[in-house]
N, C-alpha and C positions, 0 to 999 in steps of 0.2 A: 358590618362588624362580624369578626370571624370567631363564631363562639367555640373554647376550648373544649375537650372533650372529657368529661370526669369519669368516664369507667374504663378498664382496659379488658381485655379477651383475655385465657390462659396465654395462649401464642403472642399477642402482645407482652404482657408480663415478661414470659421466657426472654420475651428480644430484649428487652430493656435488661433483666437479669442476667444475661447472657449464657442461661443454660434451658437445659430440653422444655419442651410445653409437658412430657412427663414427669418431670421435677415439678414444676408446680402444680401440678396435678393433685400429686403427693404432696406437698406443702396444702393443700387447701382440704386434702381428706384428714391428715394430722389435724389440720385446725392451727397450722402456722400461720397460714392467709387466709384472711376474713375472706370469706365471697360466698355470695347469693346464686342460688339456683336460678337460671329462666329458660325456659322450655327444657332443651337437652345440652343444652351449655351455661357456665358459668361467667358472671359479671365481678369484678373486681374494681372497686371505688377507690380512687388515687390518692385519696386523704387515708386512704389503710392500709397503703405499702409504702407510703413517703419513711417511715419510721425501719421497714423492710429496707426497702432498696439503700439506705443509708448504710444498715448494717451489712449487706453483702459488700458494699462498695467498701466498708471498713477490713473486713473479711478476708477480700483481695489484698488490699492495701498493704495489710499485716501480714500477707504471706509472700507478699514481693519484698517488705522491706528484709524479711528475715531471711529469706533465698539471698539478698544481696549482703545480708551480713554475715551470712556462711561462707559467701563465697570473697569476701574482703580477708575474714579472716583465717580460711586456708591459702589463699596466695600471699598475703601480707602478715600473717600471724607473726611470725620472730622480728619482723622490723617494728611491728604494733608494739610487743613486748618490749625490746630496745627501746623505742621513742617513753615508755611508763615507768621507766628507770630513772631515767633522764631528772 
């Protein structure tokens, strides 16, 4: 049986975040991300960025929907307005 792995690296983190391992770097000196010192690198426990990684993926989420309703409503804007007449 293939046991899961409960801690990630910075550079793990990063991939799954999908920005630099210096971004989380900086999120772990802030004290945004929990993680533990061991030797000369840091450990990161998956039950302490499940709450993280939800919110970046919300983050994203919100800044695609809002790019795609700028851009509904500059190409479509006076039909939008017409059809709220209606």
């Amino acid at each position: 049986m293939k046991k899961t792995k409960d801690i990630l690296s910075i550079k793990e983190l990063a991939d799954i975040l999908g920005i630099s391992r210096i971004a989380v770097f900086n999120k772990v000196k802030k004290g945004q991300i929990k993680a533990q010192k061991a030797g000369r690198n840091y450990i990161i426990y998956k039950k302490d960025v499940l709450d993280l990684i939800s919110d970046e993926v919300s983050d994203k989420l919100k800044k695609r929907i809002d790019s795609s309703v700028d851009m509904v409503v500059s190409e479509y804007g006076q039909a939008l307005k017409l059809l709220g007449e209606e």
